[in-house]
N, C-alpha and C positions, 0 to 999 in steps of 0.2 A: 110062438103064440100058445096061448092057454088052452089043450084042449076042452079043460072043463075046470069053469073056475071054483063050482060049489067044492070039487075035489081038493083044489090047492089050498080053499080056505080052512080045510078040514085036515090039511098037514100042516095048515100054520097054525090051526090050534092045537094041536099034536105035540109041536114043536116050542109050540107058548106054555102049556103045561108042565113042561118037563123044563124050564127057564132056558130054553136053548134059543132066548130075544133075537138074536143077530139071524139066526136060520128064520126065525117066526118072520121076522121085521124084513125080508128079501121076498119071502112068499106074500106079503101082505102087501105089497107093493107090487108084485105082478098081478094080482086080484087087483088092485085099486088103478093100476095101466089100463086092464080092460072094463072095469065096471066103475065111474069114477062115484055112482053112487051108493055104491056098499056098505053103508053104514054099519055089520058088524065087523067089518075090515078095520073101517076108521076107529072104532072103539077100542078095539083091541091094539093096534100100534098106540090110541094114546096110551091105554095101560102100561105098554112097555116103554113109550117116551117119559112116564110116569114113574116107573118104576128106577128110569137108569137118568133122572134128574137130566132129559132133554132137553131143549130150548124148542126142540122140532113140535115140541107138544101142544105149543099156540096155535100151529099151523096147521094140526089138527084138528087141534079145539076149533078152531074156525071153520074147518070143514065139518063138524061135529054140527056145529052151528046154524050149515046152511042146509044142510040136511033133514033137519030136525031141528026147528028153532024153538021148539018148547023144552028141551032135552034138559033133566037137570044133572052133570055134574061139576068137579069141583074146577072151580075158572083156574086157568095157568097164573091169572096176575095175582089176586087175590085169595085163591085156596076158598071163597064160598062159596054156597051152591048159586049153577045157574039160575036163570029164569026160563 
């Protein structure tokens, strides 16, 4: 269990920084096990779904979605911005 998640999400941007995705993308997903509404969690995996041409990134983007339905970035289907 996560003692403290603000910490983890602050080594997965540590780790996202430095392109080190796969470390980023392990941490970001034990933040997102305990806080399933963490929206800069979910932002940041879609970057790096984004970045390494994921498919996982809709599954994001959906989560992006429910989170934030006003949100605008760029749709997995279509590449233009949300609504």
């Amino acid at each position: 269990m996560i003692s403290n998640i603000t910490n983890t999400f602050i080594k997965a941007k540590k780790a996202f920084d430095i392109s080190q995705f796969t470390e980023s993308k392990n941490l970001l997903n034990e933040v997102i096990k305990h806080d399933k509404d963490f929206l800069s969690a979910y932002l940041m995996l879609y970057e790096i779904y984004d970045k390494t041409n994921s498919k996982k990134k809709n599954i994001i983007y959906k989560e992006l979605k429910r989170l934030d339905p006003d949100l605008s970035i760029s749709t997995p289907a279509t590449g233009n911005q949300g609504s």
